[in-house]
C-alpha positions in Angstrom: 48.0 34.9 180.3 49.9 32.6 178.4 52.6 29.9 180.0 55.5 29.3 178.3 56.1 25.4 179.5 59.4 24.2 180.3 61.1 21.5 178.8 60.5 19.4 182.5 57.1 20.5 182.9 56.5 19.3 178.9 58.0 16.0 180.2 56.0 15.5 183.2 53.0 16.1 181.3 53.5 13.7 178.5 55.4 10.8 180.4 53.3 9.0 183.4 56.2 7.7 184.7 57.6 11.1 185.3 57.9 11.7 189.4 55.8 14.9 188.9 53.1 13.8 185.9 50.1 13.7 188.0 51.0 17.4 189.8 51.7 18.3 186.8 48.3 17.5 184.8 46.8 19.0 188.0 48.2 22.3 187.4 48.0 22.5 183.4 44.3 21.6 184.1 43.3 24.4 186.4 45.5 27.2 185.0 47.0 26.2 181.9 44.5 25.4 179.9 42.9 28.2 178.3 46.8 29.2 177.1 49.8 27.6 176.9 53.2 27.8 174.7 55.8 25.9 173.5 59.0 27.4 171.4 61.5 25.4 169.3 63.9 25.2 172.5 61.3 23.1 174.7 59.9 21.4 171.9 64.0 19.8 170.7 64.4 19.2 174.3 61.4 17.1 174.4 62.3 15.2 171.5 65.5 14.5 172.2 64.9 13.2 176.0 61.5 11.6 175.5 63.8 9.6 172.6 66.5 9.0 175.2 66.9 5.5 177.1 68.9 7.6 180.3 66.0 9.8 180.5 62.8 7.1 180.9 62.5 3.4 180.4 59.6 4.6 178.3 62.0 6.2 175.5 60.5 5.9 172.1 62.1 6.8 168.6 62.8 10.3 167.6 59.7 9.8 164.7 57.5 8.6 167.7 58.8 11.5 170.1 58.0 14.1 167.1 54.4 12.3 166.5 53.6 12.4 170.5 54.8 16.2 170.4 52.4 16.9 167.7 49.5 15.4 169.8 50.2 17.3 172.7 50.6 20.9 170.8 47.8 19.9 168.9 45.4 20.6 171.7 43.5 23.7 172.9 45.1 26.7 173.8 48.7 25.8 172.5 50.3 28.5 170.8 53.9 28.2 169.1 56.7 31.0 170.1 59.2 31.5 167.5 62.7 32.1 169.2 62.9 35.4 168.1 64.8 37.2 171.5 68.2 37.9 171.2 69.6 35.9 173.9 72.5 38.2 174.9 70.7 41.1 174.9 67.7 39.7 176.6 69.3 38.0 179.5 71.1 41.4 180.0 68.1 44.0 179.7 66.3 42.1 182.1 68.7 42.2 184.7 68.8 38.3 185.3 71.3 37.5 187.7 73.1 34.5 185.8 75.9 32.9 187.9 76.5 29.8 185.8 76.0 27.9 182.3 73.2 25.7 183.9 71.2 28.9 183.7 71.5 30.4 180.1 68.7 28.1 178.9 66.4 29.3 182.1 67.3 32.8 181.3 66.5 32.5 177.4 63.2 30.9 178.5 61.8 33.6 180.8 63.3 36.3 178.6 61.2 34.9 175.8 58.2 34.6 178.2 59.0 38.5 179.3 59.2 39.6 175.6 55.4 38.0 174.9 53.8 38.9 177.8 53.3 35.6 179.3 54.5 33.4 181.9 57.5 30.5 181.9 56.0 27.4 184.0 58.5 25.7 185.3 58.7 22.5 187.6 62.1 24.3 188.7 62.4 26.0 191.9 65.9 27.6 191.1 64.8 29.5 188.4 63.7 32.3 190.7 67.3 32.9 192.2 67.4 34.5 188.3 65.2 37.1 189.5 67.1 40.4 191.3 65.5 40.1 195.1 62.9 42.9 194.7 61.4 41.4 191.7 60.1 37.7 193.8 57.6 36.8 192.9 57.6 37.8 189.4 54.4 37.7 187.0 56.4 36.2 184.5 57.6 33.2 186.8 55.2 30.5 188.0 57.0 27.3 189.4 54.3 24.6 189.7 53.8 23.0 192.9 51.7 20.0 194.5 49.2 22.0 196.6 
């Protein structure tokens, strides 16, 4: 199966100083590896925060952001997603229980990993209050965790 990475779970694997790099590179290691996405969503997001001095006292430049992004989707087992799902109709045919604007992204983002088969990997516990009740756990969901 292929994970879909989040735009946190991007960050925490590219920044050291993020609070969750290390469980992070523990998880892409032992189940990430052989497949792993990114989309134009996640990879904009991690431009624009990894060249963001709010975000880490480690910001660099935009060009330096885009070169680090290149490295990291340059390794093994990174595939690119186009985002090629219709948001609206998406979020609605998969009967995602969206409550708020904080979730659209979320929403787009599993809906994208639905429509390819794969799995969104996300740092983010919330994301599976998305879900209706009688679809938890969901083999489209993973939310990385220290073991």
């Amino acid at each position: 199966m292929t994970f879909l990475l989040d735009l946190n779970l991007l960050l925490a694997l590219a920044w050291p100083s993020h609070v969750h790099h290390d469980v992070a590179h523990a998880w892409f290691k032992r189940e990430a590896l052989p497949g792993w996405a990114t989309c134009p969503l996640t990879q904009l997001g991690f431009v624009r925060l990894s060249s963001n001095p709010a975000f880490t006292s480690d910001a660099v430049s935009p060009p330096e952001a885009l070169s680090l992004l290149k490295d990291i989707t340059a390794m093994d087992g990174h595939e690119f997603w186009p985002d090629d799902v219709d948001c609206v109709s998406a979020a609605f045919a998969d009967g995602l229980r969206i409550t708020g604007h904080r979730q659209m992204t979320d929403a787009y983002l599993l809906s994208l990993a639905r429509e390819r088969s794969g799995c969104l990997a996300t740092l983010d516990r919330k994301i599976g209050w998305l879900l209706p009740r009688s679809e938890r756990p969901n083999p489209h969901l993973r939310i990385v965790e220290s073991r």
